[in-house]
Biotite code that builds the C-alpha atoms (Angstrom):
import biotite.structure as struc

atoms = struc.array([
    struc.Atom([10.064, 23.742, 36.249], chain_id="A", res_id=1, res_name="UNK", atom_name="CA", element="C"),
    struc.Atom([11.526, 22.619, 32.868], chain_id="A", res_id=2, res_name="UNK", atom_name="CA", element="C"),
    struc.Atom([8.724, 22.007, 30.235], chain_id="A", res_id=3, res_name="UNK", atom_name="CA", element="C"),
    struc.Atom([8.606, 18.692, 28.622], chain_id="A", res_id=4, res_name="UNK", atom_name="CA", element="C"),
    struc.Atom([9.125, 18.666, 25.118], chain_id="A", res_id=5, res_name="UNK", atom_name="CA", element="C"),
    struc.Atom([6.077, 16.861, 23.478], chain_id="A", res_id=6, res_name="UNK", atom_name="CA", element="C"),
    struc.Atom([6.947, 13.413, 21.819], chain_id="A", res_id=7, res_name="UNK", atom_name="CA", element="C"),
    struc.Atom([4.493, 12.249, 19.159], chain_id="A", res_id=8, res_name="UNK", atom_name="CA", element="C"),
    struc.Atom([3.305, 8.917, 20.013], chain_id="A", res_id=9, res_name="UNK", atom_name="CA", element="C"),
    struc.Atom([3.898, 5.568, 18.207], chain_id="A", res_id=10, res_name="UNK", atom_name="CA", element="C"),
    struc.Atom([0.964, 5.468, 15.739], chain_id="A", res_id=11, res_name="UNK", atom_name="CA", element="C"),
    struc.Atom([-0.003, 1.843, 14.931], chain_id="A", res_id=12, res_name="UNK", atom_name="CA", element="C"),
    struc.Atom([3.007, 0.719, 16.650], chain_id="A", res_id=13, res_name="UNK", atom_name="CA", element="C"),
    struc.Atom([5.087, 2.262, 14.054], chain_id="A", res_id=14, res_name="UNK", atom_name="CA", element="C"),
    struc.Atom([6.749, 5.917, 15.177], chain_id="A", res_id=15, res_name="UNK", atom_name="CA", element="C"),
    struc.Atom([6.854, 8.817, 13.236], chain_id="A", res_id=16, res_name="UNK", atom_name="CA", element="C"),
    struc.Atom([10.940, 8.668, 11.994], chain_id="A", res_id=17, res_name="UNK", atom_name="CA", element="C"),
    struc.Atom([9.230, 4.929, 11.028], chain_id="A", res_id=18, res_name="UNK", atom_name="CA", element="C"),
    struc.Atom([6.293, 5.881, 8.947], chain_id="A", res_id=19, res_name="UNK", atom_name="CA", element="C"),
    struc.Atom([8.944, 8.689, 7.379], chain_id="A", res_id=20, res_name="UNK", atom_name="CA", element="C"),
    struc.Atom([11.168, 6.045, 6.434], chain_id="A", res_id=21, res_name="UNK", atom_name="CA", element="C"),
    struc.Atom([9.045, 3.348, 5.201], chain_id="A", res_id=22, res_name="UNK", atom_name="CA", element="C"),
    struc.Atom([6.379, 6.145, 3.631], chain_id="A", res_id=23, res_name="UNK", atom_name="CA", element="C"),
    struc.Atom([9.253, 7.142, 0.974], chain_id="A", res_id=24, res_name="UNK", atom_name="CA", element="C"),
    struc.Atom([9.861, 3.229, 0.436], chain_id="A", res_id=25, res_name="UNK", atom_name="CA", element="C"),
    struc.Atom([6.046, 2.981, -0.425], chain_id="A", res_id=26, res_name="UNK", atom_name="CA", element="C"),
    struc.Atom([6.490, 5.708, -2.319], chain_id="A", res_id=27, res_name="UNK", atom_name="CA", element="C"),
    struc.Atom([9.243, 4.632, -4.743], chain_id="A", res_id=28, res_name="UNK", atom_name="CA", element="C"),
    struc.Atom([7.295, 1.216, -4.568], chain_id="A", res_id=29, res_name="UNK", atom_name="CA", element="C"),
    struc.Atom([4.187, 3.159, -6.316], chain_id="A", res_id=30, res_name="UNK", atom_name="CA", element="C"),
    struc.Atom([6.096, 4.906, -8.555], chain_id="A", res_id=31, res_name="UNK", atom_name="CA", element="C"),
    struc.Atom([8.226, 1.656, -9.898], chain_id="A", res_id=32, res_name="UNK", atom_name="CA", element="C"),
    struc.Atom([5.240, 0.088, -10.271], chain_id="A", res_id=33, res_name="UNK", atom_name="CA", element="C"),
    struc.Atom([2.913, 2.564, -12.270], chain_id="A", res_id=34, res_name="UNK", atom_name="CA", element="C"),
    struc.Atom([6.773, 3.377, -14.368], chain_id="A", res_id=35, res_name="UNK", atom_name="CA", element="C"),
    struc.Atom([6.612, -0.643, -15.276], chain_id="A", res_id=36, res_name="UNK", atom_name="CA", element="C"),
    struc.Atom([3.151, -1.818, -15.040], chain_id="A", res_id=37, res_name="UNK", atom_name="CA", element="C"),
    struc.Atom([3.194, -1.894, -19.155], chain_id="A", res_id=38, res_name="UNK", atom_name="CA", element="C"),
    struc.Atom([5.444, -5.091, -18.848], chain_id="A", res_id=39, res_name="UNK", atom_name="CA", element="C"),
    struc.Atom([3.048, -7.136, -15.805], chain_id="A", res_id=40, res_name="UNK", atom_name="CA", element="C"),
    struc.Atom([-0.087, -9.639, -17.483], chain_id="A", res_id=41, res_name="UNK", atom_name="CA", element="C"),
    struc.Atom([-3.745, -6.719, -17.265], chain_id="A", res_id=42, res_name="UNK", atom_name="CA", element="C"),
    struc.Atom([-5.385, -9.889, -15.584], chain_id="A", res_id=43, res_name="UNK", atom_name="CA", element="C"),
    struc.Atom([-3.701, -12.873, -13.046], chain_id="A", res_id=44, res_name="UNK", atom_name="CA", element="C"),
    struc.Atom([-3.119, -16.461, -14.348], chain_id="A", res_id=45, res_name="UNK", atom_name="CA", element="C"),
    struc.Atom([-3.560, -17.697, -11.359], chain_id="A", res_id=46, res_name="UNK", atom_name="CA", element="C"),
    struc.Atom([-6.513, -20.015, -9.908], chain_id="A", res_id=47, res_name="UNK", atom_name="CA", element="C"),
    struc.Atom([-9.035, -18.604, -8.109], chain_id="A", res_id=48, res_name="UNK", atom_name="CA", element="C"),
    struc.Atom([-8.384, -19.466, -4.071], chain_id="A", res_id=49, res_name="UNK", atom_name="CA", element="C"),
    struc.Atom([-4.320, -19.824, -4.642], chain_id="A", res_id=50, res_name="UNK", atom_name="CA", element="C"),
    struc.Atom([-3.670, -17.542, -1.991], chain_id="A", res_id=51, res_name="UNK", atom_name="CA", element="C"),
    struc.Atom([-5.486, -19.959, 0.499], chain_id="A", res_id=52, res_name="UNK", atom_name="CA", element="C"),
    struc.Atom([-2.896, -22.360, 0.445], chain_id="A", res_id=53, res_name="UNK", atom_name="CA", element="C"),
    struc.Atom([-0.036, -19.504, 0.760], chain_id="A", res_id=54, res_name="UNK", atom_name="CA", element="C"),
    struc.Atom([-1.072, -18.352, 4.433], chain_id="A", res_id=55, res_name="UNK", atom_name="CA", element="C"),
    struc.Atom([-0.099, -19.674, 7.666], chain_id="A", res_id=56, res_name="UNK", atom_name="CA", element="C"),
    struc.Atom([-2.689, -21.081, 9.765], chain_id="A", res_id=57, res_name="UNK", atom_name="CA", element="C"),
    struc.Atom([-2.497, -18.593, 12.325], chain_id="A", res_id=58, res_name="UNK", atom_name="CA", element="C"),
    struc.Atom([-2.045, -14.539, 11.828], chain_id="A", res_id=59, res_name="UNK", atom_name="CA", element="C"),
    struc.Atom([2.164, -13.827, 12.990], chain_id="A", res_id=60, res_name="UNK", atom_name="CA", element="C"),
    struc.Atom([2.190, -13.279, 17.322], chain_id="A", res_id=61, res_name="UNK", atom_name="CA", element="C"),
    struc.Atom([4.868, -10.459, 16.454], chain_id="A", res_id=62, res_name="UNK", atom_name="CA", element="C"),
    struc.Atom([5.050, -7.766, 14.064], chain_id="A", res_id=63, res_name="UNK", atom_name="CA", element="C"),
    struc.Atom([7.333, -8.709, 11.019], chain_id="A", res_id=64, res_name="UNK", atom_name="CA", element="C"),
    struc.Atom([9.713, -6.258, 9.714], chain_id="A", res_id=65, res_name="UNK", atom_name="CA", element="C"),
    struc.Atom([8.578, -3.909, 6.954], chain_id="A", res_id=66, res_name="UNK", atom_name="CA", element="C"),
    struc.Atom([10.749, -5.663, 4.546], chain_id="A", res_id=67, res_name="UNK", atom_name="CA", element="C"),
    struc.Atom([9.080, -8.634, 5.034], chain_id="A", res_id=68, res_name="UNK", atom_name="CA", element="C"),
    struc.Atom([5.673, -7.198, 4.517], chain_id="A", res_id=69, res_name="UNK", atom_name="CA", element="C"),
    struc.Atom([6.436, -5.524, 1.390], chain_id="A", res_id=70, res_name="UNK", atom_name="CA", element="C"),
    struc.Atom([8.468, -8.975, 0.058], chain_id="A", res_id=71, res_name="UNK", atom_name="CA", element="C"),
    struc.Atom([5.191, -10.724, 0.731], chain_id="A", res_id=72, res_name="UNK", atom_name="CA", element="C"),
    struc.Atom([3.001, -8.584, -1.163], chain_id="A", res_id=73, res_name="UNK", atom_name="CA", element="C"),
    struc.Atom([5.420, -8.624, -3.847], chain_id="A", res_id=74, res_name="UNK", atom_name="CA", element="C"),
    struc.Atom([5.621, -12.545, -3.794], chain_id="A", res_id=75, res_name="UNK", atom_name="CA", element="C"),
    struc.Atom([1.822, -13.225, -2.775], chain_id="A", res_id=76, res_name="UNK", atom_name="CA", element="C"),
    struc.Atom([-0.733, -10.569, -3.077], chain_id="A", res_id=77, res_name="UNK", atom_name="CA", element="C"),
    struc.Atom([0.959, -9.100, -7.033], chain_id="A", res_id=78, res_name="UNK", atom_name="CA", element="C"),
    struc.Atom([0.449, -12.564, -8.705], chain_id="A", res_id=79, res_name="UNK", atom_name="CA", element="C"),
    struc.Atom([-3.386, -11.858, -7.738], chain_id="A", res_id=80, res_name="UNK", atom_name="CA", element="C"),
    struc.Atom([-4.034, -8.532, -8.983], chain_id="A", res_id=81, res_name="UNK", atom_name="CA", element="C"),
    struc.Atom([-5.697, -7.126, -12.193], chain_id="A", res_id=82, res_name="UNK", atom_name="CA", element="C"),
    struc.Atom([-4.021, -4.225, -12.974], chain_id="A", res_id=83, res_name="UNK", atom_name="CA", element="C"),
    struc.Atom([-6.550, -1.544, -13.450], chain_id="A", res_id=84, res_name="UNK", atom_name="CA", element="C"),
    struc.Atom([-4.207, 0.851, -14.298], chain_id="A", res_id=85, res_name="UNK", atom_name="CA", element="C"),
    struc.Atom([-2.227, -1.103, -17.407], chain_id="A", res_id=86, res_name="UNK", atom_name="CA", element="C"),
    struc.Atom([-2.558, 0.766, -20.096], chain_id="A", res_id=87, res_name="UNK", atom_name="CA", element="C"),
    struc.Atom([-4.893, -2.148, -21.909], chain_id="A", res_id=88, res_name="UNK", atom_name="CA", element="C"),
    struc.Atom([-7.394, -2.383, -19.115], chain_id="A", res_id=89, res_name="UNK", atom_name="CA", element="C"),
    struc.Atom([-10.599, -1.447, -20.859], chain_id="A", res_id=90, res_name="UNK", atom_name="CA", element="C"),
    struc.Atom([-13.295, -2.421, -18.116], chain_id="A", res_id=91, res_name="UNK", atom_name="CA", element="C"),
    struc.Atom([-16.580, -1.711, -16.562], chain_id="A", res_id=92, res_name="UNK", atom_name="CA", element="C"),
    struc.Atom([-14.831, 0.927, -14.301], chain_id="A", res_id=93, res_name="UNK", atom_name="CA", element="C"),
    struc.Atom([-12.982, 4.175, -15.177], chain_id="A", res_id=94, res_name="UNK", atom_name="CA", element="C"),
    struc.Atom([-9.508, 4.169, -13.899], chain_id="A", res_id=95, res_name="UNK", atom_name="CA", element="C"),
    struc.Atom([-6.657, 6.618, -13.837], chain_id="A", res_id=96, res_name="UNK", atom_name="CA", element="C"),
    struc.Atom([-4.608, 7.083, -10.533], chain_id="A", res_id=97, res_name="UNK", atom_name="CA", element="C"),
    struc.Atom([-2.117, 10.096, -11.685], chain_id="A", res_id=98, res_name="UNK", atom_name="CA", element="C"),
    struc.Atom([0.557, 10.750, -9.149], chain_id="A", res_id=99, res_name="UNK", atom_name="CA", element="C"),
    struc.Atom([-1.078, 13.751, -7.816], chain_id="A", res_id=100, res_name="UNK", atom_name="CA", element="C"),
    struc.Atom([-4.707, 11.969, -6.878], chain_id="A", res_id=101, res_name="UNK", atom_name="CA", element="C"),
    struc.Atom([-2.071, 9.340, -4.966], chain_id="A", res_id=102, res_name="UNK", atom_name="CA", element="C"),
    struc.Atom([-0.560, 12.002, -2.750], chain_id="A", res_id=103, res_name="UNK", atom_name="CA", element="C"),
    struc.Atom([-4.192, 13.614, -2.745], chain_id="A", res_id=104, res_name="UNK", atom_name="CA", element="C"),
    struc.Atom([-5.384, 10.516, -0.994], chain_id="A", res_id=105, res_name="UNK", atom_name="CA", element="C"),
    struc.Atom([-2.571, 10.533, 1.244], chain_id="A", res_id=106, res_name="UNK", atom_name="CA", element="C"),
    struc.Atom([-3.350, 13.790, 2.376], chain_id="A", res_id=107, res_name="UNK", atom_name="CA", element="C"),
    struc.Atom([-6.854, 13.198, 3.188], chain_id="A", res_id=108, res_name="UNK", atom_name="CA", element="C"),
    struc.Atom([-6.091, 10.104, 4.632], chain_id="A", res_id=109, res_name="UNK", atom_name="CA", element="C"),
    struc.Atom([-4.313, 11.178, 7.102], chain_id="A", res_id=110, res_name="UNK", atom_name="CA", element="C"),
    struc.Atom([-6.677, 13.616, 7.933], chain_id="A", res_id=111, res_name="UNK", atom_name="CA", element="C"),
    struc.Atom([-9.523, 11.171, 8.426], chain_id="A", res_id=112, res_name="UNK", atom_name="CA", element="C"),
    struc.Atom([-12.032, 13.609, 8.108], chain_id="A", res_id=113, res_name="UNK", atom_name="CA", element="C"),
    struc.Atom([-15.453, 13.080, 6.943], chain_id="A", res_id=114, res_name="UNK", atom_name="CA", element="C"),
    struc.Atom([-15.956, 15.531, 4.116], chain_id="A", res_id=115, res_name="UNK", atom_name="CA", element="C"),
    struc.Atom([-19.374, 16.139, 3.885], chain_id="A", res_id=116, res_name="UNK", atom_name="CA", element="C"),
    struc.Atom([-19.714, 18.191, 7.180], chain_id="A", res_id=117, res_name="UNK", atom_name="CA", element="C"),
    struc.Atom([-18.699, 21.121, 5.260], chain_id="A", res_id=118, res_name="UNK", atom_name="CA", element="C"),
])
């Protein structure tokens, strides 16, 4: 009897040769981002609630491609953020994301582990 060859499933509803793909997209997204985020405004000028208006009244019945979701980020969620990273953020709260804590937190993301057991 032939062995089957074990198939990793579809995590999320995204497969791994997906989440390979579109993981090395995110990651040139993050790196673009932190490389320009000198030229972007440290706080939105944009009215609190302007988002509201943006959505559709009901959550998508189908998954939209990843290009999409990224676009709308770009076009919707960016305008929104304060950019705790900009170089003239001086705030309550310490920040610094280097490019090793980012793929750190990948890491132990995908672990899911709760660290304190050990």
């Amino acid at each position: 009897m032939e062995s089957k060859k074990w198939q990793p499933k579809k995590t999320g509803g995204m497969s791994s040769t997906e989440f390979r793909k579109y993981g090395k997209e995110v990651v040139d997204y993050i790196a673009d981002y932190i490389e320009n985020i000198q030229k972007r405004r440290v706080v939105p000028a944009i009215e609190p609630g302007y988002l509201r208006n943006l959505l559709p009244d009901m959550a998508p019945q189908h998954a939209e491609a990843f290009e999409d979701v990224i676009s709308d980020f770009d076009r919707y969620i960016m305008p929104g953020v304060t950019h705790w990273q900009h170089p003239r953020f001086h705030a309550y709260f310490p920040a610094g994301n280097a490019f090793p804590n980012l793929l750190a937190d990948m890491i132990s993301d995908a672990i899911g582990a709760v660290g304190f057991s050990w």
